[in-house]
C-alpha positions as CSV (number, residue, x, y, z in Angstrom):
1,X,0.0,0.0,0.0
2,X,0.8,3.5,-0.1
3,X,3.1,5.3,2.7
4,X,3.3,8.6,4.0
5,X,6.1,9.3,6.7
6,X,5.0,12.8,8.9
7,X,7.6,14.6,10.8
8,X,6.7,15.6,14.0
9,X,7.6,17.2,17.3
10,X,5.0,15.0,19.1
11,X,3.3,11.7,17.6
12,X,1.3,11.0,20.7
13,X,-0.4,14.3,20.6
14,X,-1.1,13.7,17.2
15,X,-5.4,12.3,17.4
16,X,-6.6,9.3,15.0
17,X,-9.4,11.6,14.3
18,X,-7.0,13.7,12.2
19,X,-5.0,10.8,10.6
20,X,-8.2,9.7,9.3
21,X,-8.6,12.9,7.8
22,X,-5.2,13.1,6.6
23,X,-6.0,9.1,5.2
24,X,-9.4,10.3,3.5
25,X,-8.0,13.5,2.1
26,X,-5.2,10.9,0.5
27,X,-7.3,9.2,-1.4
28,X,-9.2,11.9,-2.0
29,X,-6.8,13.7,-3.4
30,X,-4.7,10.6,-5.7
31,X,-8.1,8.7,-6.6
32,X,-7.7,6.2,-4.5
33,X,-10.7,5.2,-3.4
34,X,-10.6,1.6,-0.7
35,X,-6.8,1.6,-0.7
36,X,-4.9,1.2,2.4
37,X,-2.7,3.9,3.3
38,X,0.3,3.8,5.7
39,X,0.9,6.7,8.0
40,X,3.8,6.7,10.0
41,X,4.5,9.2,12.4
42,X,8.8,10.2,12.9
43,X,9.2,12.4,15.6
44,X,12.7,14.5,15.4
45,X,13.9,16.6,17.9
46,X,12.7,20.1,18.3
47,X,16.0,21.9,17.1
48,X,14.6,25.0,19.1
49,X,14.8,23.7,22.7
50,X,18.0,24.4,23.7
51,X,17.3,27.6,23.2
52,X,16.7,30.3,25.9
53,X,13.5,32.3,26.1
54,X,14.7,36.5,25.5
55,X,13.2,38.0,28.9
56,X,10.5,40.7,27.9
């Protein structure tokens, strides 16, 4: 079947709700209607977080 990978800061926070949307909007969008699609969620590291916050 088809696979999609997703970048992510957080896969857990991600719902199922919205992977169904993101599976239904798939096969929407490429025609393919009763496929199965893979979705796998990568989660990298936020390059941000070592970062300081500027005080206000």
């Amino acid at each position: 079947p088809p696979s999609f990978v997703l970048f992510c800061s957080r896969a857990d926070a991600i719902p199922r709700s919205y992977l169904r949307y993101l599976i239904n909007s798939l096969r929407e969008t490429f025609d393919l209607p009763g496929t199965p699609i893979r979705i796998t969620l990568r989660e990298k590291a936020n390059p941000f977080a070592h970062k300081r916050k500027r005080p206000s």
